[in-house]
C-alpha positions in Angstrom: 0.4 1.7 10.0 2.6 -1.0 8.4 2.6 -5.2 10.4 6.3 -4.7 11.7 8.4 -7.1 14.0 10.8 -5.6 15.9 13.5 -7.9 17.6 17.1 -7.4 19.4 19.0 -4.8 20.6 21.8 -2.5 19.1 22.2 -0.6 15.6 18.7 -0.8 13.8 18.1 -2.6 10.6 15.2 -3.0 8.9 14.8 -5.3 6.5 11.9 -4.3 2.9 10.9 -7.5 1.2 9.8 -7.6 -2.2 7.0 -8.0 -5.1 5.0 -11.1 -3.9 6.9 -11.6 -0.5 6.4 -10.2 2.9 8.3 -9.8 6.7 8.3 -13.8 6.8 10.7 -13.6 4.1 13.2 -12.1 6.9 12.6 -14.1 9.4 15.9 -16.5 9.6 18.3 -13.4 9.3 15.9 -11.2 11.7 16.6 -14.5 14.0 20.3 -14.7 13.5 20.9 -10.8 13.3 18.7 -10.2 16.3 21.5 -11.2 18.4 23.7 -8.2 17.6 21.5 -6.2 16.3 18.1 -4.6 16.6 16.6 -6.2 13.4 12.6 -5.0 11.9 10.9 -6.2 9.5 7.6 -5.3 7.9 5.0 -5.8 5.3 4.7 -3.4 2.7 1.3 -1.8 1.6 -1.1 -4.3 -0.2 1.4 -7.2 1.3 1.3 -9.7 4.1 -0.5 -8.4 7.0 -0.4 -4.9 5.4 -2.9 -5.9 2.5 -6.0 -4.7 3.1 -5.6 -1.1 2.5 -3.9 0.0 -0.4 -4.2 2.5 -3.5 -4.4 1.7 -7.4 -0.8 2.8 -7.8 1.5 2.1 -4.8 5.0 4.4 -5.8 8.0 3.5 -4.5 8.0 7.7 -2.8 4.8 6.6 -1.3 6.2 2.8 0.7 9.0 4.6 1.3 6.9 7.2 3.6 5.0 4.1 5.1 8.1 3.0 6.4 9.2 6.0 7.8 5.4 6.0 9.5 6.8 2.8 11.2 10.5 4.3 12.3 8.6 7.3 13.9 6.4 5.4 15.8 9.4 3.7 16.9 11.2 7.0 17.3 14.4 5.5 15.1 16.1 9.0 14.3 19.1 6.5 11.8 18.8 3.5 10.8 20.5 0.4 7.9 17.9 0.0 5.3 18.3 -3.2 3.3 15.5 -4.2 0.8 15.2 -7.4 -1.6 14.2 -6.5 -5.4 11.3 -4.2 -4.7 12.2 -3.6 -1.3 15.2 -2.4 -2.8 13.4 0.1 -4.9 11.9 1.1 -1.8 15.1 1.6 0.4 16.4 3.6 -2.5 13.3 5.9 -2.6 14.0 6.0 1.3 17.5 6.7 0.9 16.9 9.7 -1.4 14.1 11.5 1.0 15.4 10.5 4.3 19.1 10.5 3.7 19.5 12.0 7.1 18.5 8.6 9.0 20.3 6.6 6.7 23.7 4.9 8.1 23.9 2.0 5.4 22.0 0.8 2.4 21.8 -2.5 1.0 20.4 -3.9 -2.5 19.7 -7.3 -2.0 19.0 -8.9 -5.9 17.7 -5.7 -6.5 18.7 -2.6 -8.9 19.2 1.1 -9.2 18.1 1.2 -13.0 14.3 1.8 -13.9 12.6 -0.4 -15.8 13.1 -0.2 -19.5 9.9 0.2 -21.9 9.4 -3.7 -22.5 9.5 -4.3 -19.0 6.9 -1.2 -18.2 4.1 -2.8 -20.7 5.0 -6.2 -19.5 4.3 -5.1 -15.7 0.9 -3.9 -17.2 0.0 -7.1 -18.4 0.6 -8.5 -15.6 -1.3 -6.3 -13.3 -4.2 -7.5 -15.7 -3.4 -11.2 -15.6 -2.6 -11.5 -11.9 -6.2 -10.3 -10.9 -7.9 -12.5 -13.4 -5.9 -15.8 -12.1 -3.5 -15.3 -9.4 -3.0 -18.8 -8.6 -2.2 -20.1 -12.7 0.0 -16.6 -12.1 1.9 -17.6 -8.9 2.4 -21.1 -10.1 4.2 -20.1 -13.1 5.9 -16.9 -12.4 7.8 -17.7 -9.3 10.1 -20.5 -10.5 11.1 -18.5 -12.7 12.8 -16.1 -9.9 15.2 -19.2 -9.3 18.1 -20.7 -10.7 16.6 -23.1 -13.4 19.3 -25.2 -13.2 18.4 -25.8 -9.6 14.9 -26.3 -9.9 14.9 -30.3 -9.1 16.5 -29.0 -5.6 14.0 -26.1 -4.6 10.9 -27.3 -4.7 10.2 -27.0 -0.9 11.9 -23.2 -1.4 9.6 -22.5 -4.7 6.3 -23.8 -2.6 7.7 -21.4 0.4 8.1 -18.2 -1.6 4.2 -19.1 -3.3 3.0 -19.5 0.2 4.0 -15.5 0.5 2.6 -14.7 -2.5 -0.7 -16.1 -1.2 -0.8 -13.7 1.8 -0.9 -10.2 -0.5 -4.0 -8.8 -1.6 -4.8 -8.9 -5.4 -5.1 -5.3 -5.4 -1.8 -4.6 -3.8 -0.3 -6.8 -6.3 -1.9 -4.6 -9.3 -0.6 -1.7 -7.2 3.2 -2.9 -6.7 3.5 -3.5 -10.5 1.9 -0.5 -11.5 4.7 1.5 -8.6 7.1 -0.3 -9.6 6.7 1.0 -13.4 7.0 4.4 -12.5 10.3 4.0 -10.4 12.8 6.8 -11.7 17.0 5.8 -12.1 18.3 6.3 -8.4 22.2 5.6 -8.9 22.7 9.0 -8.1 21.1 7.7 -4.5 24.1 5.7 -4.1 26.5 7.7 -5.6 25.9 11.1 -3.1 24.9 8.7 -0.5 28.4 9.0 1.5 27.7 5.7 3.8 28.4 2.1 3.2 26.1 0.5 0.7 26.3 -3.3 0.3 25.2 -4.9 -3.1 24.7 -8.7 -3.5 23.7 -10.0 -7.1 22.2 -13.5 -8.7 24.8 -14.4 -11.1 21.8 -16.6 -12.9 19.2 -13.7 -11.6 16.7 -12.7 -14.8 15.2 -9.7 -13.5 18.0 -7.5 -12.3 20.6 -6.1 -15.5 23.9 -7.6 -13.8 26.4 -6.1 -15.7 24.0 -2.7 -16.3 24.0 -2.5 -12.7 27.6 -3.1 -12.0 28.7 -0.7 -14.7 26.3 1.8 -13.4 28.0 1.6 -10.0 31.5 1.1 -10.8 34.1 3.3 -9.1 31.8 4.6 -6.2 34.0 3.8 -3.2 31.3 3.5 -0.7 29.6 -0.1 -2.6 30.8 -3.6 -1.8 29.2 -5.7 -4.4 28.9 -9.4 -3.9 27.9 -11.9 -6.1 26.6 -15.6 -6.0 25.4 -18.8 -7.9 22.0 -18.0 -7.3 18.3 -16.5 -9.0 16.8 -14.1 -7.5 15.3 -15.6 -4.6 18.7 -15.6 -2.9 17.3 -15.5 0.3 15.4 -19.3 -0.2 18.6 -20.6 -2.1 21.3 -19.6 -0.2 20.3 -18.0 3.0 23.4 -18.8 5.0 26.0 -17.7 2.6 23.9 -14.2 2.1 23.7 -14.0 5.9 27.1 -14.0 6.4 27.7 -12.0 3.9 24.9 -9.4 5.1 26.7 -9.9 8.5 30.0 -9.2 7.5 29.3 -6.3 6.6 27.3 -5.0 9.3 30.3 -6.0 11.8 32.7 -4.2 9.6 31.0 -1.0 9.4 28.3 -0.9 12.1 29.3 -2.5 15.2 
């Protein structure tokens, strides 16, 4: 089963990290949230303490089971799913078998849109690459997930979020990409979901389609859609205005 840390009382919401990242990711809004909430976190297959067994090809159908492994063993019939790029991939492919134990989504920097051609070779590349020389890889990759004109400011964050990196196994990195490929359009997830779904964006965020995504889910009554001067590691660069937003809306819907 799937490293989880389970904290607080209340509503459950479990928090998916993404590509690179694990549970630490979580761990100042599981901290925060805890005290209203009952807050999880876990690593996903081939991540964190959750990286030593893991398949070629990790779908997003097949972590999304893994974490429904984890809510059975902690006999959770509903829960809020929130998940961070990947993880939001995954909470969508949760959403969409499991909509029964779904009370609320959230896509945190992430996207309902599959990846377009360009971005499917590209993800086989780096499969390739990232086995070869994961640490030239990590180095040069994951500043690019930030603001750029912030860089100078978040070197301590950039260090952090390769410190995750260095906890996932190289074959559960191959296996995200090569998931993460394969992932099929779910705005129609959202769209017959019928329960809150919160959306927060990068406005300077390279690898999520902004205005593709926000077209997409335009008119669907149920999303709240947020959006700040960040990259995509909005959780490093501005944890406190994404936890109150994040805890907003759990008091407005959830409490």
């Amino acid at each position: 089963m799937l490293y989880y840390r389970d904290k607080g009382k209340g509503k459950a919401v479990i928090f998916l990290h993404g590509f690179l990242e694990n549970s630490r990711m979580w761990r100042y809004f599981q901290n925060k949230l805890s005290k209203k909430y009952r807050v999880i976190t876990l690593d996903l297959p081939g991540h964190g303490r959750s990286s030593k067994k893991t398949n070629e090809v990790n779908r997003m159908e097949y972590m999304a089971d893994k974490v429904n492994k984890v809510l059975e063993h902690l006999k959770l019939e509903e829960v809020i799913i929130i998940g961070h790029s990947m993880g939001g991939y995954v909470a969508l492919a949760f959403a969409g078998e499991y909509k029964y134990k779904v009370l609320g989504l959230g896509l945190f920097y992430s996207t309902t849109l599959p990846d377009d051609d360009a971005k499917k070779e590209q993800r086989l590349k780096v499969a390739e690459v990232v086995v070869r020389k994961p640490k030239e890889f990590f180095k040069l990759s994951i500043p690019n997930l930030f603001a750029q004109e912030n860089l100078p400011k978040l070197q301590s964050e950039i260090k952090t979020a390769i410190s995750w990196a260095k906890h996932a196994s190289l074959t559960g990195i191959s296996a995200a990409l090569k998931g993460m490929r394969l992932r099929q359009d779910r705005t129609e997830v959202v769209r017959n979901l019928g329960k809150p779904v919160l959306v927060i964006i990068g406005e300077y965020d390279n690898s999520v389609k902004n205005s593709e995504l926000e077209k997409n889910l335009e008119n669907i009554e149920n999303v709240s859609f947020h959006k700040l001067p960040t990259g995509h590691m909005g959780a490093l660069e501005a944890p406190e205005e994404n936890l109150r937003i994040i805890e907003n809306w759990l008091d407005e819907n959830f409490k």
